[in-house]
C-alpha positions as CSV (number, residue, x, y, z in Angstrom):
1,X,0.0,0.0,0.0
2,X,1.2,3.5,-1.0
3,X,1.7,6.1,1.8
4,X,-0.1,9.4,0.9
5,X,1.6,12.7,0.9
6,X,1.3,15.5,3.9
7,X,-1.7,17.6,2.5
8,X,-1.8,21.2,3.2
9,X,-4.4,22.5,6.0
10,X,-5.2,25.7,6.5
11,X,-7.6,27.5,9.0
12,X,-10.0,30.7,7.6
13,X,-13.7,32.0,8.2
14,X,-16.3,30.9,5.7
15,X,-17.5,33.9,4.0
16,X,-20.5,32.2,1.6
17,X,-22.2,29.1,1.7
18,X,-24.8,30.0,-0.7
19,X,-23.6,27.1,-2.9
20,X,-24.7,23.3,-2.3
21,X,-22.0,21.0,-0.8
22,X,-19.5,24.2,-0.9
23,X,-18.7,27.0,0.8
24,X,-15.9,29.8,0.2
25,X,-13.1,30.4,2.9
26,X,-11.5,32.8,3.3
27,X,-7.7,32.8,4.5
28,X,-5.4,35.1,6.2
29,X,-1.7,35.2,6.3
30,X,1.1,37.7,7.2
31,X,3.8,38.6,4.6
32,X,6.8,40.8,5.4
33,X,6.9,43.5,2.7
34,X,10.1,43.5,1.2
35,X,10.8,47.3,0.7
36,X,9.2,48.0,4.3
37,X,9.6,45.6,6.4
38,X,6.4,45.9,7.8
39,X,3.8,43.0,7.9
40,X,1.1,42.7,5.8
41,X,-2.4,41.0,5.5
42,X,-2.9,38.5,2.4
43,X,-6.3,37.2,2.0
44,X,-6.8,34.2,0.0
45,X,-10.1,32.7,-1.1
46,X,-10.5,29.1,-1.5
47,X,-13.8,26.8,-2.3
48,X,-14.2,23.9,-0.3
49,X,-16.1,20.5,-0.1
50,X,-18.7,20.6,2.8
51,X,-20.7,17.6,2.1
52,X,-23.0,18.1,4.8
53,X,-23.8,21.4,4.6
54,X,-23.1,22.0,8.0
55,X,-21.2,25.2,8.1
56,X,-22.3,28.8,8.4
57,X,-20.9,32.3,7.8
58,X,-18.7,32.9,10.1
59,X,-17.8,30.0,11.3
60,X,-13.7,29.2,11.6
61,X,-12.6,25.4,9.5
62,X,-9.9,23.3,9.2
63,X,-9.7,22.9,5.1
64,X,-7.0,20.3,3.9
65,X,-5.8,19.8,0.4
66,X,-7.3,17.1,-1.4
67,X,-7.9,15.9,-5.2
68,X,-9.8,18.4,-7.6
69,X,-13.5,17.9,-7.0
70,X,-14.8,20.2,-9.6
71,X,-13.7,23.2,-12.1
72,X,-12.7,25.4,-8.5
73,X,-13.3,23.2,-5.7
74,X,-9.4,21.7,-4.7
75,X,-9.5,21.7,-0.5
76,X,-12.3,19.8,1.6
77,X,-13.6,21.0,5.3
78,X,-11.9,19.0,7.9
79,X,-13.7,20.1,10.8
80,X,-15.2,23.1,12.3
81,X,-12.8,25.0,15.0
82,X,-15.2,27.3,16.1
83,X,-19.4,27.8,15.2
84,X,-20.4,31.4,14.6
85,X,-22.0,33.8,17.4
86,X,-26.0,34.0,16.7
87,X,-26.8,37.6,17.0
């Protein structure tokens, strides 16, 4: 049997989940400017595989890497870190 690779995870916020079995997350990462030196925020946004619908705006997931699902869908919802505060 073949050992898989490490797959990437990263955490973000979902920002849509309008879509059926997908939602859009979005990530955040700081990157040191290089005429500057000052830090700066890089937002990413990445669809990923939720196949039970279960998350919300706002919530904050665990997406890991995985095998292209469909044209834009490449990363898959691990698990949720944290549900979103009802207002």
């Amino acid at each position: 049997m073949k050992k898989r690779g490490i797959k990437r995870q990263l955490v973000g916020i979902v920002i849509s989940d309008k879509m059926d079995k997908t939602v859009l997350v979005q990530v955040e990462r700081l990157v040191k400017h290089q005429l500057y030196k000052k830090y700066v925020r890089r937002r990413s946004k990445f669809a990923a595989h939720d196949g039970e619908n279960t998350c919300q705006i706002g919530d904050k997931v665990l997406i890991t890497e995985s095998r292209p699902l469909s044209r834009t869908k490449r990363w898959r919802v691990s698990k949720v870190v944290e549900k979103a505060v009802k207002l």
